[in-house]
N, C-alpha and C positions, 0 to 999 in steps of 0.2 A: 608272192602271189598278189594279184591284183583283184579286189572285189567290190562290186558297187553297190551302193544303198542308194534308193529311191526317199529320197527326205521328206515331200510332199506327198508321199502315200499312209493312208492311216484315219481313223476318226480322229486322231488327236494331233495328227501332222501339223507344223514341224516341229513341235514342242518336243513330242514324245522319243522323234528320232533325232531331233539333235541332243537329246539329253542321254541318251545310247551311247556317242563317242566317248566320253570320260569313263564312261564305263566297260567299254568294247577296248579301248585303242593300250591298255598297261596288258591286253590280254595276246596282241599281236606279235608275231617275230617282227624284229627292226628291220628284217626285208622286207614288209609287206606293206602293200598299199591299201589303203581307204580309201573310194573315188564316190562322191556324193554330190550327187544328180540332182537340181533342184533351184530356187533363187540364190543367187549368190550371193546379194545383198544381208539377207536374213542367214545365211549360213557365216559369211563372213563376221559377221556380228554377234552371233553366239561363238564362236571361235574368241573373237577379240574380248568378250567381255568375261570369259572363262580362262583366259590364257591359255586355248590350245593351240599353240603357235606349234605343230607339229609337221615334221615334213613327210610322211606319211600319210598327212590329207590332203586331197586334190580337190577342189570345186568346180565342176562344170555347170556352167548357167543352164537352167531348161527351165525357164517363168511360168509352162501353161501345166496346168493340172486337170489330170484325169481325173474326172470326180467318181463314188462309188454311185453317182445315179447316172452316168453316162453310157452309153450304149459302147460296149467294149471295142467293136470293130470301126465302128465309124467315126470314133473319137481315137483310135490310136491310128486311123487312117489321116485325121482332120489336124488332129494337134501333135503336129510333127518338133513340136521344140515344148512337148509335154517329157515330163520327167523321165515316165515310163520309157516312152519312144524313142527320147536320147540314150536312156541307160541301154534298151536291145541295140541300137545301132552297134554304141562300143563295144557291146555284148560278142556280135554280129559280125565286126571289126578284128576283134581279138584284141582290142584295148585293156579290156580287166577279165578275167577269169571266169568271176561267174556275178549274178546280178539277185536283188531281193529288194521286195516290196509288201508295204503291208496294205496296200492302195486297191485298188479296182482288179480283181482278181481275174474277171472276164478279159480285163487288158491286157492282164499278165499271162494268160493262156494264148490271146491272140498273138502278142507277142513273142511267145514259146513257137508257136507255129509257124508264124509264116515269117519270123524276122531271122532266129535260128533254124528253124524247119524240125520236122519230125526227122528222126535217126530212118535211114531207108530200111524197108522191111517192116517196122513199128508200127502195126495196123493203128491204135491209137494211145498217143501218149497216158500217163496213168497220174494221179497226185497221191500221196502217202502220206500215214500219220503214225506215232509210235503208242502203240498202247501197253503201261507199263506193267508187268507180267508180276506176279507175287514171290517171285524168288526173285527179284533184283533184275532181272534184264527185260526187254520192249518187246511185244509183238508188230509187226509189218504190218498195218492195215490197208488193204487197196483194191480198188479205187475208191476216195471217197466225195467223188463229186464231180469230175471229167464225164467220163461217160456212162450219163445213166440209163443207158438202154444197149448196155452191151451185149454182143452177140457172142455163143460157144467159142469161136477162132481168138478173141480176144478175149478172153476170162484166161483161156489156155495161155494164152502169150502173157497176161500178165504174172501169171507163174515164173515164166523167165526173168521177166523182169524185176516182181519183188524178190527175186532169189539170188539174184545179183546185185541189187542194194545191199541184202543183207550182208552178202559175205564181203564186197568189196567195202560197204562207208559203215557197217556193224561190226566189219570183223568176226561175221558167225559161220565157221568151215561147214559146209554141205549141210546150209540151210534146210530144215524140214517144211515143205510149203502143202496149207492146208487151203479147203474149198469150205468155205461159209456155207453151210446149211441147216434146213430142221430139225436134220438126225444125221447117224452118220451113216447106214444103211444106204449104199451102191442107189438102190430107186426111189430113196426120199427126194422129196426138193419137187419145184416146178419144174417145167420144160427145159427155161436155162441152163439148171443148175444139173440137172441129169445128163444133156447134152455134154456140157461143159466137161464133166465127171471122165465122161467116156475118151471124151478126148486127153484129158490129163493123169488118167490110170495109166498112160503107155508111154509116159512122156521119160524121155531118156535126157532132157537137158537139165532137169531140178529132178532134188530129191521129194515127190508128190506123196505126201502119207495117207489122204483121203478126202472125206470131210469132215468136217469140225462143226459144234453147235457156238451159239453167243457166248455161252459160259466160257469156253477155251480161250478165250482172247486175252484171257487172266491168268491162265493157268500155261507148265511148259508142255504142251503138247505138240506145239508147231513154233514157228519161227516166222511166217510169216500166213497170212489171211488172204483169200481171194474173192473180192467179192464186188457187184455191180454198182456204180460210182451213185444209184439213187439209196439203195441199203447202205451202203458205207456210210455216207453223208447223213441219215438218219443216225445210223449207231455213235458215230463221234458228237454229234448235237446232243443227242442223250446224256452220253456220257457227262460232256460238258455240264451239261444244267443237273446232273446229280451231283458233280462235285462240286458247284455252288449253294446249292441248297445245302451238301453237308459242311460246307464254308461257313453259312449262316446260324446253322444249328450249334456247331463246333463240335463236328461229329470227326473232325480230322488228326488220321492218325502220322504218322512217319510213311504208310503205303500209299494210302490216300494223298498224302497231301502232293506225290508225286503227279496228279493229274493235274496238275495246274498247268493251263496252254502255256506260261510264259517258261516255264524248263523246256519245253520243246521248239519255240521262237517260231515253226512253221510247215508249212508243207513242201516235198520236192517235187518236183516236176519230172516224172523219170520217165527216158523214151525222145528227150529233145537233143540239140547237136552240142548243149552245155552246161552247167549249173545255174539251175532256175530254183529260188524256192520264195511263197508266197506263205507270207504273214497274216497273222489274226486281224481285220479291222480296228479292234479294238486292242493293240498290241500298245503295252507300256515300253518305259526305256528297257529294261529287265528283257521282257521277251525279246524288242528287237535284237538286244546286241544276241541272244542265243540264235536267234535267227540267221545273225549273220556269219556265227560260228559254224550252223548248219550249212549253209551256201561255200562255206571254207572247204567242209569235211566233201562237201558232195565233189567239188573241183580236185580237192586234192586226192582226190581217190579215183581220179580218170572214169567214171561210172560210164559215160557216155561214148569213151571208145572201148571200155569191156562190153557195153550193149553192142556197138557197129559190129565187135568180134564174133560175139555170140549169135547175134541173128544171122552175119553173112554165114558163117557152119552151121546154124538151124536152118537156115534158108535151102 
């Protein structure tokens, strides 16, 4: 398998992700490739000066950077020999398998979009994060930050879709997929989430158990969470900044200490025509190489033509 990293994506680019290789590459099969997008100069030379003289990495030059204050569309429109841009071409190509950045994340959607394309039928792609459950395994959180104003048809669909991550890159047979709400009571919830409900009580493609409150995210009650990409993106920011604050206190235990962004390396992008997963800004070496294992797990587990399957039979 063939996977790329975006080197100049990151607050801490390219320090952080060149210093991911030594620590990513004793993890690899010796069939697999690394292809890393970025100055060649500067990549060559952290190579040379570490001795990773490995034939497993590839460097393709792409000198211009997409910065995280740049306007996503118009700068992956402008800077066509920016990292990002190169890596969806190959992407795009079929040159490497699947692609990750911890860069400009608005790029990295534009580029989900319209470089690889939405899967047909996929009203709107979705991002996911794992939130780690208190018996040892993850709950499916999603959306948490694509689309914050989603409508009933797509809450419903992403049902399909977090249930097929599940079972195909989790391994979890007839995922339980629940509905984020204030209670679990059929007429709780706003508009959305009522509409939404109605539509996913009858659904025959995922296993739908009801709704769920915030507390379950922790708990095994579900398998996976469905919820509008503005509350998602709120609950994981939380999250996050509780587990630093109990970082600072030294409130952390063997459970806790599992929330740390860098065990999860990043978000996928699920609903596009390939493995897409987009990193924490502030991603150290540590996160990125998990990140780029995630990008592995999501390609080698075909998610993107079990989606084309599922949606042309739900269609």
């Amino acid at each position: 398998m063939r996977i790329g990293l975006d080197v100049s994506g990151g607050d801490f680019a390219p320090e952080a992700t060149l210093k991911s290789i030594p620590l990513l590459l004793p993890e690899l099969d010796a069939r697999d490739k690394l292809v890393l997008f970025g100055n060649e100069t500067e990549m060559q030379q952290f190579l040379d000066e570490n001795q990773l003289h490995d034939k497993r990495v590839e460097l393709v030059h792409a000198p211009d950077i997409i910065t995280m204050n740049d306007s996503p569309l118009k700068a992956f429109q402008q800077k066509r020999n920016s990292s990002i841009a190169v890596g969806f071409e190959w992407l795009r190509k079929g040159d490497i398998d699947g692609f990750a950045s911890a860069g400009n994340s608005g790029a990295m959607m534009v580029g989900s979009v319209y470089a690889i394309n939405t899967i047909p039928g996929v009203i709107r792609p979705s991002s996911a994060v794992m939130i780690p459950k208190i018996n040892g395994g993850n709950t499916v959180l999603l959306d948490v930050g694509t689309n914050p104003d989603a409508k009933p048809d797509v809450l419903y669909q992403y049902g399909l879709l977090g249930s097929l991550y599940a079972e195909h890159v989790l391994n979890i047979k007839n995922p339980r997929v629940g509905l984020l709400n204030i209670g679990t009571e059929e007429k709780k919830g706003n508009l959305l989430v009522q509409s939404a409900f109605q539509l996913m009580k009858d659904a025959t493609e995922y296993n739908f158990v009801g709704n769920v409150e915030g507390r379950d995210l922790f708990n095994d009650k579900t398998d996976v969470v469905i919820t509008d990409g503005f509350t998602g993106n709120v609950i994981i920011k939380q999250i996050q900044a509780m587990y630093r604050l109990m970082e600072k206190r030294d409130l952390l235990d063997d459970y806790f200490s599992r929330f740390n962004y860098e065990n999860h390396g990043g978000s996928p992008i699920i609903g596009v025509n390939s493995a897409v997963v987009i990193g924490h800004g502030i991603s150290s070496p540590l996160a990125i190489k998990n990140m780029m294992h995630l990008v592995y797990e999501v390609s080698a587990s075909g998610l993107h033509l079990k989606i084309k399957k599922a949606i042309a039979n739900y269609g």
